[in-house]
C-alpha positions in Angstrom: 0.0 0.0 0.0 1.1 3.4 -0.8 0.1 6.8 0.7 0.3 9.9 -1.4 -0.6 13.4 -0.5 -1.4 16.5 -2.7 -2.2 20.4 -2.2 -3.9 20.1 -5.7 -5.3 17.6 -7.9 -4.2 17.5 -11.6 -6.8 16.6 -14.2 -5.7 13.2 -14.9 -6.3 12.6 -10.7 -9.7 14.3 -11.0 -11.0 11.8 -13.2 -9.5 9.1 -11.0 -11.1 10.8 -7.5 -14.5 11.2 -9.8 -14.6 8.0 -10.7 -13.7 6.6 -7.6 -16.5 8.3 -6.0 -19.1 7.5 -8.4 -18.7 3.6 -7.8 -19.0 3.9 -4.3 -22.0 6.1 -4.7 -23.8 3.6 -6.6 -22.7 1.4 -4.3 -24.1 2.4 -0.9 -27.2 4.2 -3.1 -26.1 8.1 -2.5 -25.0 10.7 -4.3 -22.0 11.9 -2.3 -19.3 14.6 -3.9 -16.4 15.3 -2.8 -15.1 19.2 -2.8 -11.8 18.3 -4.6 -11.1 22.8 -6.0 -8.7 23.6 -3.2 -8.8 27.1 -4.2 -10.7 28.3 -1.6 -8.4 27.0 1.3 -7.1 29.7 3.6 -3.4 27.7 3.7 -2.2 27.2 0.0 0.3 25.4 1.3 -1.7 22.4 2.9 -1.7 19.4 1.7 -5.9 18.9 1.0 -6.4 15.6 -1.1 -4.7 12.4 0.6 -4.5 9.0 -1.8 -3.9 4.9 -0.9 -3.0 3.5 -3.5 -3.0 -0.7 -4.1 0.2 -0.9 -6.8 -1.3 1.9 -9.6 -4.9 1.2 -8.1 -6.6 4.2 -6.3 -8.4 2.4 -3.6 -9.3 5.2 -1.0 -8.9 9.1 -0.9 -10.1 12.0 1.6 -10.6 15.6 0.3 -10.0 18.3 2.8 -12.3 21.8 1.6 -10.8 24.3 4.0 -11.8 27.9 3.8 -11.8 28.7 7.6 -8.2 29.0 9.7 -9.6 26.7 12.3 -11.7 24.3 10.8 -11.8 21.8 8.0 -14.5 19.5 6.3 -13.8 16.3 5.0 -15.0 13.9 2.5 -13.8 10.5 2.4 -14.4 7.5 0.0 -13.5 3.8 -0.4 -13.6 1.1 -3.0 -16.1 -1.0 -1.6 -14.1 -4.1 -2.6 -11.0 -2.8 0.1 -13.4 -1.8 3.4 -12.8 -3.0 6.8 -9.2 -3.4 6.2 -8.2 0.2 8.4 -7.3 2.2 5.1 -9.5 5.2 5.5 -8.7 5.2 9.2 -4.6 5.1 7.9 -5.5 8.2 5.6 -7.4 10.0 8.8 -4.3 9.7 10.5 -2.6 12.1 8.1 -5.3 14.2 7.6 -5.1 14.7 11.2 -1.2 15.1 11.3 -1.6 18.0 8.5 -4.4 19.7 10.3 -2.0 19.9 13.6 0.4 21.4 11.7 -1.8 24.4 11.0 -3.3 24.6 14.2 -6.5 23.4 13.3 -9.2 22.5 16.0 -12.1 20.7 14.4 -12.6 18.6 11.4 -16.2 17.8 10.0 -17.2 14.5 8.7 -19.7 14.9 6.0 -21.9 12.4 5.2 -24.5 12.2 2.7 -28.1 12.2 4.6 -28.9 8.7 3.2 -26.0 6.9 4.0 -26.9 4.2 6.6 -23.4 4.0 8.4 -23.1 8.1 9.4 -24.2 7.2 12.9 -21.9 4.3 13.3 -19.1 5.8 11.8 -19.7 9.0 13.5 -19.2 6.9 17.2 -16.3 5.1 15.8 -14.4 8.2 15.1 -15.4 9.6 18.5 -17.6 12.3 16.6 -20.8 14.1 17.2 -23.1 15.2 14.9 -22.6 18.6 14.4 -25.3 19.5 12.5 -27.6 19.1 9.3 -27.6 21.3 5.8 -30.5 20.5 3.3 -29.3 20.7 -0.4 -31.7 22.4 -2.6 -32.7 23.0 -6.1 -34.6 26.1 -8.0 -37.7 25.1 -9.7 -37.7 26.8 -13.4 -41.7 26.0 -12.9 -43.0 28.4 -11.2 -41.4 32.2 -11.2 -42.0 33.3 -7.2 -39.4 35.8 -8.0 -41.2 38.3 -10.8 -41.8 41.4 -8.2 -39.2 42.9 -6.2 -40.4 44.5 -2.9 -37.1 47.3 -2.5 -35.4 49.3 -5.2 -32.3 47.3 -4.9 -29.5 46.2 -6.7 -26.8 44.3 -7.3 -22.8 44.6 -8.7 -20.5 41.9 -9.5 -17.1 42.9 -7.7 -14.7 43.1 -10.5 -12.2 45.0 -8.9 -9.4 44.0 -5.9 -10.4 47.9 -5.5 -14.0 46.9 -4.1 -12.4 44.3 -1.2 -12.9 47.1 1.0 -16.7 46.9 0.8 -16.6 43.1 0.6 -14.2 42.9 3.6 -16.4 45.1 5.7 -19.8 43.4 4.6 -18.4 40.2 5.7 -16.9 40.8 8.8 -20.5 42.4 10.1 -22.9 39.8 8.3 -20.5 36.4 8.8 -18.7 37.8 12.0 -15.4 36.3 9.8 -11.9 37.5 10.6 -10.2 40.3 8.6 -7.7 37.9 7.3 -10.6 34.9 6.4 -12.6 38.1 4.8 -9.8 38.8 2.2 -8.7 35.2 2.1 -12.2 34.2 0.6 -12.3 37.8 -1.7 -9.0 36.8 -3.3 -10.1 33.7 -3.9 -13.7 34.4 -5.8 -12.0 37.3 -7.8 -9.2 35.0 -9.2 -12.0 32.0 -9.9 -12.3 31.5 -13.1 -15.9 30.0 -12.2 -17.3 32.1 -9.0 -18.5 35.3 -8.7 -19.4 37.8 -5.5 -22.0 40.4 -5.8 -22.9 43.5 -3.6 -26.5 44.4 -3.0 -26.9 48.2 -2.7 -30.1 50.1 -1.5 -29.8 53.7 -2.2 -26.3 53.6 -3.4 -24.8 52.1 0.1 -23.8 48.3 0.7 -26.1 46.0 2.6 -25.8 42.7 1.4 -23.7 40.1 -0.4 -24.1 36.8 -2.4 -22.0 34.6 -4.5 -22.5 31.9 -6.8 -20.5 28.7 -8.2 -20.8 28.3 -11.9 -19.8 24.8 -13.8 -20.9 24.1 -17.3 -24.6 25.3 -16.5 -25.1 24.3 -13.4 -24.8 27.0 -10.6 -24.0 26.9 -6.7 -25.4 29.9 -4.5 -22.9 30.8 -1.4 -22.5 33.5 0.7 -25.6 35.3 1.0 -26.3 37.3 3.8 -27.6 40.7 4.4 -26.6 43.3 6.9 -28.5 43.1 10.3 -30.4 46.0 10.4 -31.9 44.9 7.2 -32.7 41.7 8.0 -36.4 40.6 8.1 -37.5 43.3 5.0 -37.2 41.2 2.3 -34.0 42.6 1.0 -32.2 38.7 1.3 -35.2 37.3 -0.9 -34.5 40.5 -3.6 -31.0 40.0 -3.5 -31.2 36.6 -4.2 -34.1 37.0 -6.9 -31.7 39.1 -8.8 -29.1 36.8 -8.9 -31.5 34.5 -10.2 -32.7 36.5 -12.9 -28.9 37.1 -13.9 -28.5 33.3 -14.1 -31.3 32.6 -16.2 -30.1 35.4 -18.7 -26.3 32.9 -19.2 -28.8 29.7 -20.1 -28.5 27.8 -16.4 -29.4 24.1 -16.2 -30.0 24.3 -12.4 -29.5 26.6 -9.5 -29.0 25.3 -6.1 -27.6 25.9 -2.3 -27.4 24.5 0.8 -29.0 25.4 4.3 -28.2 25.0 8.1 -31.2 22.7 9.1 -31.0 25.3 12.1 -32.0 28.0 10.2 -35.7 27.9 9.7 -35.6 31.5 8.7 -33.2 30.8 5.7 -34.9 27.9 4.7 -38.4 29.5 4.5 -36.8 32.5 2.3 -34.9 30.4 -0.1 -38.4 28.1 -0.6 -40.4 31.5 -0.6 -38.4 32.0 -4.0 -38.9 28.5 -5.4 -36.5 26.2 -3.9 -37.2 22.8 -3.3 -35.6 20.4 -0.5 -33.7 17.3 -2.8 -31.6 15.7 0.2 -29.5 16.8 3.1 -26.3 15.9 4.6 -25.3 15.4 8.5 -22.3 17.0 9.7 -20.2 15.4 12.4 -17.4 17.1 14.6 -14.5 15.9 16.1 -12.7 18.2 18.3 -8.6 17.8 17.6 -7.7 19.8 21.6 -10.5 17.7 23.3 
């Protein structure tokens, strides 16, 4: 057995994690992707996709998506013909050994809602669950998003000379540090696939939202709106006008993902025609307990 560890994928290892991924999804009946664009990672230099190999034979891998200093999700998959021999729990073990060497305090299991072995896994790994986000779609059906109910607006940043507005919005909306804030600007501005937009009402910031585009499908992020103009329908208008933009660029689907804590959030994005398609349980595992 061989370990290998990269801070990026090539293409030619894409295809391998993608295909790995999609056997054991058909396998255990789920539909389970692994966040393998490192591009968002606060620490460019940290090693975020960890291989076992069998000879040439990609048998195992875990992806680390890391855009917080202190925290890190992971995703892990195994060929179902090499489980219950300790692999994954080998490639853990560095996982865990790079995330000490940043200083990093808790790592996130992510499990796809219908797999039936979260819960034992979660216990195995001495792991709690953490918490549940719903994944959901935009139905092109019905258009809950034709009237506005503020003059708003909203500006892609195209500019490093905007970060100041982007900075400030997220460190009052998100509570995220100075350093995450620019971190995560950088980032979207040098995508050659996401985009961040302001939302202005009479000419001052209030609000932000990005979006995830690949091929024609696109993933909403990031929205959030200042807190003294939260609960007056300026989210749902922000995010309406994204919408609109999208369907203007020929968009196969739209989608995002929700803290099942969140009833608010959840009732706005279904108020503008999002539908629940499954979910996925978080679980934590404190590295300083």
């Amino acid at each position: 057995m061989k370990i290998e560890k990269k801070i990026m994928p090539d293409t030619l290892l894409v295809e391998q994690l993608r295909a790995l991924e999609s056997k054991c999804n058909a396998y255990d009946k789920i539909q389970s992707s692994a966040c393998i664009d490192v591009s968002m990672n606060y620490y460019e230099d940290m090693n975020s996709i960890f291989l076992m190999y069998e000879e040439d034979k990609l048998i195992s891998f875990i992806s680390v998506f890391a855009p917080l200093k202190h925290e890190i999700e992971i995703c892990g998959f195994t060929d179902p013909e090499y489980r219950e021999k300790g692999y994954f729990s080998m490639l853990l073990k560095e996982v865990i050994n790079e995330a000490n060497k940043f200083n990093i305090k808790d790592l996130l299991f992510v499990f796809d809602g219908k797999f039936s072995h979260s819960e034992k896994l979660g216990k195995k790994l001495n792991a709690k669950l953490y918490l549940t986000e719903y994944f959901l779609t935009y139905s092109f059906k019905d258009d809950k998003c034709n009237k506005l109910k503020n003059k708003v607006v909203i500006k892609e940043v195209q500019h490093s000379t905007e970060f100041p507005i982007v900075i400030d919005l997220d460190k009052r909306i998100f509570k995220e540090d100075e350093d995450v804030a620019i971190s995560m600007a950088k980032a979207i501005l040098a995508s050659e696939t996401r985009s961040q937009y302001v939302c202005y009402h009479d000419k001052k910031p209030i609000g932000m939202i990005n979006v995830d585009i690949n091929n024609d499908e696109a993933m909403i992020f990031g929205l959030g709106v200042l807190s003294e103009y939260r609960g007056k329908g300026y989210a749902k208008d922000m995010l309406c006008l994204l919408i609109h933009e999208l369907k203007k660029v020929d968009i196969s689907s739209i989608s995002l993902e929700v803290d099942s804590n969140n009833p608010e959030a959840l009732a706005l994005y279904m108020s503008c025609g999002f539908e629940k398609v499954k979910s996925f349980e978080y679980y934590r595992m404190d590295l300083h307990d």
